[in-house]
C-alpha positions as CSV (number, residue, x, y, z in Angstrom):
1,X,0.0,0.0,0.0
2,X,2.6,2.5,0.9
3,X,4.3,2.3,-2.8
4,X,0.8,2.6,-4.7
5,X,0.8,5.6,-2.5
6,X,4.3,7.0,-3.1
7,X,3.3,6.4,-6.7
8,X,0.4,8.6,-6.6
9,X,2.5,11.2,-4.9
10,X,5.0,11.4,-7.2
11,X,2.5,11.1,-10.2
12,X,0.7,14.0,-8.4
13,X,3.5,16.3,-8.8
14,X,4.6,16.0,-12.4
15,X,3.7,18.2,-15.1
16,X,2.5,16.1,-17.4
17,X,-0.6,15.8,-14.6
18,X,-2.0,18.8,-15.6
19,X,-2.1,18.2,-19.1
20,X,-4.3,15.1,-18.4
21,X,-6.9,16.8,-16.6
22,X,-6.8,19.4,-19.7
23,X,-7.4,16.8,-22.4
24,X,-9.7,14.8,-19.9
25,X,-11.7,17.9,-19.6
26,X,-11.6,19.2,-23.0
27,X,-12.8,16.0,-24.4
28,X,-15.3,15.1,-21.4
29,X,-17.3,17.8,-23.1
30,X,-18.3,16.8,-25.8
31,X,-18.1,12.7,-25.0
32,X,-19.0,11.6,-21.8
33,X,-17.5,8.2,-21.2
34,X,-14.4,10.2,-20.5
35,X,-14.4,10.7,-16.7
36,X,-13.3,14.3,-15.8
37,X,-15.0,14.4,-12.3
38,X,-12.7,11.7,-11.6
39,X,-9.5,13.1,-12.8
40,X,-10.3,16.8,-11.1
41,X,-11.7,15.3,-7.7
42,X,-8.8,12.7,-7.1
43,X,-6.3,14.9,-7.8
44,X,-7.5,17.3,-5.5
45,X,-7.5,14.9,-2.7
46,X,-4.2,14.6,-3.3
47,X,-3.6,18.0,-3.0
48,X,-5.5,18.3,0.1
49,X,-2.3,16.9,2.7
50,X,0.7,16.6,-0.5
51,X,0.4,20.3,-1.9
52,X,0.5,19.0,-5.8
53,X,-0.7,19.4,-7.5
54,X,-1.3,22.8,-7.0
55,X,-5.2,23.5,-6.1
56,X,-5.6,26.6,-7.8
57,X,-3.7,25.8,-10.8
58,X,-5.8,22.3,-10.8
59,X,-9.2,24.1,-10.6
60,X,-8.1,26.8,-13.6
61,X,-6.6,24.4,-16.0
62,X,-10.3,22.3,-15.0
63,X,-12.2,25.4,-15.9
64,X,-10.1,25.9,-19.0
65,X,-10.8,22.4,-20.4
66,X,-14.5,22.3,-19.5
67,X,-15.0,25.8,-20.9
68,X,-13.3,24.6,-24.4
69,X,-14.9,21.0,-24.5
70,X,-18.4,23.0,-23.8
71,X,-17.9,25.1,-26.8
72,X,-16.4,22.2,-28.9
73,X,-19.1,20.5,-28.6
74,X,-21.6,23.9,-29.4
75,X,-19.9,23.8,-32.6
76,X,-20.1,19.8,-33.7
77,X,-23.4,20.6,-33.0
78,X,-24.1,23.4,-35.0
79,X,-22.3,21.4,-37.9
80,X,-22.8,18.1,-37.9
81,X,-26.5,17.9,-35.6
82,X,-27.6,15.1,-32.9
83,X,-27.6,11.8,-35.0
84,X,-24.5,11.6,-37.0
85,X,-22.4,9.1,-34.7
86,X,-24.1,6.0,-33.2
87,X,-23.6,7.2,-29.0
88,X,-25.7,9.9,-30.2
89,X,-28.5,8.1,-31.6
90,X,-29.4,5.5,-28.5
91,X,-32.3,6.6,-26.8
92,X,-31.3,7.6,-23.3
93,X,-29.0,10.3,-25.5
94,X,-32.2,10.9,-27.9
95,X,-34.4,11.7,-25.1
96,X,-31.6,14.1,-23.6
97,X,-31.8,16.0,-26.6
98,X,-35.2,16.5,-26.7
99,X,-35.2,17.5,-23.3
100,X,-32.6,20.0,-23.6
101,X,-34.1,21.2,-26.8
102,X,-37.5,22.0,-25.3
103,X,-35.6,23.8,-21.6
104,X,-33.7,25.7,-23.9
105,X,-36.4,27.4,-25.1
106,X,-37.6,28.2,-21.7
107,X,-34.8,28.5,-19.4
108,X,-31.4,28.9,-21.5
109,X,-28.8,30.3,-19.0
110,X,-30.2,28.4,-15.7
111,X,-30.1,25.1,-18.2
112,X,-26.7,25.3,-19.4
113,X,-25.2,26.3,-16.0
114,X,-27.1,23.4,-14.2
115,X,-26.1,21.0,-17.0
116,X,-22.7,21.5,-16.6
117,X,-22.7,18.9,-13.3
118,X,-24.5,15.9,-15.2
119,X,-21.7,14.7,-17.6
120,X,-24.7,13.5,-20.3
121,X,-26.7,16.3,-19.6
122,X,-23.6,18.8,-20.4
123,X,-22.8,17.3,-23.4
124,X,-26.6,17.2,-24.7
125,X,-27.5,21.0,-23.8
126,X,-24.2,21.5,-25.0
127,X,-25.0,20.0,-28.7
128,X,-28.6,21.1,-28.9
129,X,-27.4,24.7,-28.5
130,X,-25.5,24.3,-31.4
131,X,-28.4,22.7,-33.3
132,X,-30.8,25.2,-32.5
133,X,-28.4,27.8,-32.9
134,X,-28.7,29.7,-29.1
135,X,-26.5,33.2,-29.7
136,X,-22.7,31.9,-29.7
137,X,-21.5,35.0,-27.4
138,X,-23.9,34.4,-25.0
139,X,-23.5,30.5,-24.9
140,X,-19.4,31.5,-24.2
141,X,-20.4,33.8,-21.7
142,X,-22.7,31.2,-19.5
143,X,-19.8,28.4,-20.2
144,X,-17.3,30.9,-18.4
145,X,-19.7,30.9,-16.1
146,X,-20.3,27.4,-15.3
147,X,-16.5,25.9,-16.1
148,X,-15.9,28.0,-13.2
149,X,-18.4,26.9,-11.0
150,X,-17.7,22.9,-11.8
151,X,-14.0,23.5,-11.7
152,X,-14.5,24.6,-7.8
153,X,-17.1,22.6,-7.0
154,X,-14.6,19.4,-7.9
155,X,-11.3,20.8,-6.1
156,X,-13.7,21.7,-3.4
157,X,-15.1,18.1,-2.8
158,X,-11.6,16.3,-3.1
159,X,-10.2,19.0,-0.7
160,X,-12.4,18.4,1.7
161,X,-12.3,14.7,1.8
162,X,-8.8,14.1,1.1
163,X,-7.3,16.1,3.8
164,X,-9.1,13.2,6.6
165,X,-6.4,10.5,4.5
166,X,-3.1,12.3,4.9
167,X,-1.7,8.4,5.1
168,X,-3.6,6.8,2.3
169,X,-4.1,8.9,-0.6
170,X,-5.2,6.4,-2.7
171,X,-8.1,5.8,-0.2
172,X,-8.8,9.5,-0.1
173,X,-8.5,9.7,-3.7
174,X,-11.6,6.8,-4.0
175,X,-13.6,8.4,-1.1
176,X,-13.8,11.8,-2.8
177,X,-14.8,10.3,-6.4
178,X,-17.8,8.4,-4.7
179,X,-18.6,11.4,-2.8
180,X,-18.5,13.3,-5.9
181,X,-20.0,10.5,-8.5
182,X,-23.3,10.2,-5.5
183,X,-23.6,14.1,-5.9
184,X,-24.0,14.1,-9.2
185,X,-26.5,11.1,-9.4
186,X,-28.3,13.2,-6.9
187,X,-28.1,16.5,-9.5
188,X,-29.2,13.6,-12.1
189,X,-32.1,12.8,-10.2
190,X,-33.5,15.8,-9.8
191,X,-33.0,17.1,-13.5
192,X,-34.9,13.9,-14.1
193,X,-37.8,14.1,-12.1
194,X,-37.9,17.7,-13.2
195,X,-38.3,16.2,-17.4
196,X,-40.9,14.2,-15.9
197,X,-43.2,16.8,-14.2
198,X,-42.6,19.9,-16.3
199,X,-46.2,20.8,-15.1
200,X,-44.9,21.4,-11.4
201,X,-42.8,23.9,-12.3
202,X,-45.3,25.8,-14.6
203,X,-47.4,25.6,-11.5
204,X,-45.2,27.0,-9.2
205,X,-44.9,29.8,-12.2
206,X,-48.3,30.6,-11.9
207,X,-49.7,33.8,-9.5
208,X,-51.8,33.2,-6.4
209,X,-55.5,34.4,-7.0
């Protein structure tokens, strides 16, 4: 055990590190098998008792490659639509497009800044705003925005369980990616129920008599 974790230490600090969580990021955006949360949150449990990688530089090179994977993915969508490669067409990904296609009409900036934490709902909002062509400057903006947010939400949550592991940063490393994969079932959850009964929100929409 003590030279998996003198592994992950010395991983931790190189430079290449970084680089990973770019690409994983980048690419997470617009194809979801590829498990950013994972990358960002381990890492920073590392962080939280080793010191590398750096936190800060962790969470802005995070932000930087969901910010660019969002807005890769706004533009395969605006060229190439929802149905040209075959994970797009099954029909939990179909039904996400719909969904996102319909909310984006309603609710554009909550939407894509909510989406940003469920890695098939990113990735559909993401596309559809392509496809429906929502205003390029203000999609950037909102994707700012919510890199941000997710890049600090991720640090945040392997900082704060990592630093109870300062012996075992492997274990720390797995608690904090649990942690953060249940949160984001949760957020899944609740996006879901909220497809399901669109007519609660109208009716919370609606004035009193």
């Amino acid at each position: 055990m003590q030279a998996i974790n003198d592994f992950i230490l010395a991983a931790a600090g190189q430079p290449w590190v970084l680089f990973l969580v770019l690409a994983c990021c980048v690419i997470d955006g617009f194809f979801p098998p590829i498990p950013s949360e994972s990358v960002v949150v381990g890492l920073s449990a590392v962080a939280a008792t080793a010191d590398v990688p750096n936190p800060w530089l962790l969470m802005l090179v995070a932000a930087l490659g969901a910010f660019t994977g969002d807005n890769i993915a706004y533009l395969i969508g605006r060229r190439v639509g929802t149905t040209r490669w075959s994970w797009m067409r099954g029909p939990r990904m179909q039904s996400a497009f719909r969904w996102a296609g319909r909310e984006l009409r309603k609710r554009p900036a909550s939407l894509i800044l909510v989406a940003r934490f469920v890695p098939i709902g990113r990735v559909a909002v993401n596309l559809t705003a392509g496809v429906t062509h929502y205003p390029h400057l203000r999609f950037v903006a909102l994707t700012v925005l919510s890199a941000t947010l997710w890049a600090g939400y991720s640090v945040g949550i392997g900082l704060f369980f990592g630093q109870w592991f300062e012996d075992n940063h492997l274990l720390g490393a797995v608690i904090a990616i649990i942690c953060a994969v249940a949160l984001g079932i949760v957020v899944d959850l609740v996006v879901n129920k909220v497809r399901r009964e669109p007519h609660v929100i109208e009716r919370m929409r609606e004035p009193e008599p």
